[in-house]
C-alpha positions as CSV (number, residue, x, y, z in Angstrom):
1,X,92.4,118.5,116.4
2,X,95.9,117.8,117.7
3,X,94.4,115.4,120.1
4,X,92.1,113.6,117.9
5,X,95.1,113.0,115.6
6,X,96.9,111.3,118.0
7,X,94.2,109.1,119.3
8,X,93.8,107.7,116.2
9,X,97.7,107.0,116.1
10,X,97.3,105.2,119.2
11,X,94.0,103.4,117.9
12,X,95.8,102.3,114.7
13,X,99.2,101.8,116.3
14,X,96.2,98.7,118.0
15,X,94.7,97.3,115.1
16,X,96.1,93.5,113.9
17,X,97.8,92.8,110.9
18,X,94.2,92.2,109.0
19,X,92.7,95.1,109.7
20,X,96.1,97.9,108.7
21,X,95.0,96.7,104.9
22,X,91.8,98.8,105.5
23,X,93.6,102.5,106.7
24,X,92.8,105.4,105.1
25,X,95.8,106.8,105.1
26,X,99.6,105.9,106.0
27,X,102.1,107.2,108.2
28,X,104.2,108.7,105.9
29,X,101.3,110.5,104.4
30,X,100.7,112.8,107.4
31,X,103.1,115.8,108.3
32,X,103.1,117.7,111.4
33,X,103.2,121.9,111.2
34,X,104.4,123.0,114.9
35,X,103.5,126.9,114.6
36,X,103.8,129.0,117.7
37,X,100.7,128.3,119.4
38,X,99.8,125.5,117.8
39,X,100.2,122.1,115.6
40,X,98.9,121.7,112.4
41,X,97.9,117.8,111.2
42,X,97.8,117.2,107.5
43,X,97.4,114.3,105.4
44,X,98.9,114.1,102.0
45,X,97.7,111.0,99.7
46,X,99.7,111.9,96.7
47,X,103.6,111.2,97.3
48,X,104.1,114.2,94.4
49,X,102.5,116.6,96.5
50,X,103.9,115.9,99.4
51,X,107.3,116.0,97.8
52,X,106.5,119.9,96.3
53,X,105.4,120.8,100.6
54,X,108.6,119.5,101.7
55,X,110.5,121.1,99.1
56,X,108.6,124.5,99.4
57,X,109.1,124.1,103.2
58,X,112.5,124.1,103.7
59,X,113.4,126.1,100.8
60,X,111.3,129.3,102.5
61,X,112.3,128.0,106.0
62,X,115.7,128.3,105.2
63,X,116.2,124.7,107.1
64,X,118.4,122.0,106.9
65,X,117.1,120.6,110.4
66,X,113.7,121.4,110.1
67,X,114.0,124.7,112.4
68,X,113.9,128.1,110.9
69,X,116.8,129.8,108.9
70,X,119.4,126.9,110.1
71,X,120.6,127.1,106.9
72,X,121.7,130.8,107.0
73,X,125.4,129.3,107.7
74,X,125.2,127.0,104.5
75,X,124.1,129.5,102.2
76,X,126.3,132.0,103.1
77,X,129.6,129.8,102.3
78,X,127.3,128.7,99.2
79,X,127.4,132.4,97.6
């Protein structure tokens, strides 16, 4: 799936000016989940929702870099 997602990257990255109007989704729509063996694609229409994922993420994550429990540090000197 990994794969395909990037293939249609490329293909859009491609397309002229005319035809962006016409894309089912944006770039800023789509997140990336690297788990151990491997990536997760997801596309996220509603800018809300994508805002609760992102907030949920690095609030269980512990992250501040986007890498697990980077945070430890900052919490710590925060209690």
């Amino acid at each position: 799936m990994s794969s395909r997602f990037w293939i249609l990257r490329k293909h859009i990255i491609s397309l002229d000016a005319h035809s962006l109007k016409h894309l089912p989704f944006y770039c800023w729509n789509c997140i990336t989940l690297q788990l151990k063996h491997r990536d997760v694609d997801i596309v996220i229409r509603d800018e809300k929702e994508m805002e609760k994922l992102l907030k949920f993420l690095i609030y269980s994550l512990k992250t501040i870099d986007g890498i697990k429990d980077s945070a430890l540090g900052v919490l710590v000197a925060l209690n």
